[in-house]
C-alpha positions as CSV (number, residue, x, y, z in Angstrom):
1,X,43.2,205.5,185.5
2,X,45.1,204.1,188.6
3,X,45.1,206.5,191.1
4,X,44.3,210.5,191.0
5,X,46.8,212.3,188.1
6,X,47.9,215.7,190.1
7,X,48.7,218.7,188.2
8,X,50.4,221.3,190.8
9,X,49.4,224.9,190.2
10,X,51.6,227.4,192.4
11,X,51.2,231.3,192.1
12,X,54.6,231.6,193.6
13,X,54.5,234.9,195.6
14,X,51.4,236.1,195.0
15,X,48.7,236.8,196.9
16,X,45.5,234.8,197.0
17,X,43.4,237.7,195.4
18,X,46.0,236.8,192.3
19,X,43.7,233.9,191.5
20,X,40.8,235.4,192.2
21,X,41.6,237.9,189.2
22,X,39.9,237.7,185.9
23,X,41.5,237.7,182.9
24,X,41.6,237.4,179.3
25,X,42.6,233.6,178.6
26,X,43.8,232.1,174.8
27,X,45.6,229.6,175.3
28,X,46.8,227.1,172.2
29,X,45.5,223.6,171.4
30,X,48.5,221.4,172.5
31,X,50.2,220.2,175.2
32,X,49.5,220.9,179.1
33,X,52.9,222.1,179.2
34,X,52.4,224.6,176.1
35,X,48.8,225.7,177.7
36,X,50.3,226.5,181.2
37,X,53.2,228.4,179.4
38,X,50.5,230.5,177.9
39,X,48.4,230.8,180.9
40,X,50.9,231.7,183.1
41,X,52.6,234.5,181.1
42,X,49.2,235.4,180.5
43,X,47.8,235.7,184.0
44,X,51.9,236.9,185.7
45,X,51.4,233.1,187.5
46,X,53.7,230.8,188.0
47,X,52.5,227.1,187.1
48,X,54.1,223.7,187.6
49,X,53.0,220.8,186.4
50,X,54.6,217.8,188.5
51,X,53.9,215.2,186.4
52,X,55.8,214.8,183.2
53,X,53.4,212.4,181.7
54,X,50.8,214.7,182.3
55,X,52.5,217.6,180.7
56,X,52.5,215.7,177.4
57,X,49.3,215.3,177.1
58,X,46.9,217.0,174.2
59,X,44.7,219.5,175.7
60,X,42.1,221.7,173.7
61,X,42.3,225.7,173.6
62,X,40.9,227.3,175.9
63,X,39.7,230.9,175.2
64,X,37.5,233.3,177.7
65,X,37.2,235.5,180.4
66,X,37.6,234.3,183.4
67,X,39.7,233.9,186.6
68,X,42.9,232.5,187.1
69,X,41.7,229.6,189.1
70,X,38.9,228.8,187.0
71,X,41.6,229.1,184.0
72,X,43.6,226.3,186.1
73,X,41.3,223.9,186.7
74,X,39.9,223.8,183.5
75,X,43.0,223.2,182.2
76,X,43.4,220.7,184.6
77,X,40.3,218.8,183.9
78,X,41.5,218.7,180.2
79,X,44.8,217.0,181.3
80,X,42.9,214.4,183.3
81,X,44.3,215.6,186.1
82,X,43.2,218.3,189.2
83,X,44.8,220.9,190.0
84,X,46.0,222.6,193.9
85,X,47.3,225.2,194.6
């Protein structure tokens, strides 16, 4: 891949200990976009994915407990892409 694929992750507003918080996550096999959608209404984040391309691409579920930041950059990964917040 030429050069590093950037997915931008913003909880808008909230406070850091937001992503710190665990959570319940079920998110559907799909695109980036579609999993985001889920985690964010999920986890009461807001999530922006920069990169159009990167939105569109097929990601596998992800289910677990775990926190919102771990949530992000797994999903992330998945994209080929990182994540920042």
């Amino acid at each position: 891949m030429r050069g590093a694929a950037w997915l931008l992750a913003a909880a808008l507003a909230m406070p850091l200990p937001v992503l710190a918080r665990e959570a319940d996550v079920a998110t559907r096999a799909g695109t980036a976009g579609e999993a985001v959608v889920d985690l964010a209404r999920q986890t009461g984040t807001s999530i922006v994915i920069a990169d159009s391309t990167i939105a569109r691409r097929t990601i596998p579920a992800l289910r677990g407990r775990m926190d919102v930041a771990e949530a992000l950059n797994r999903l992330a990964r998945s994209a080929g892409a990182r994540a920042v917040p």
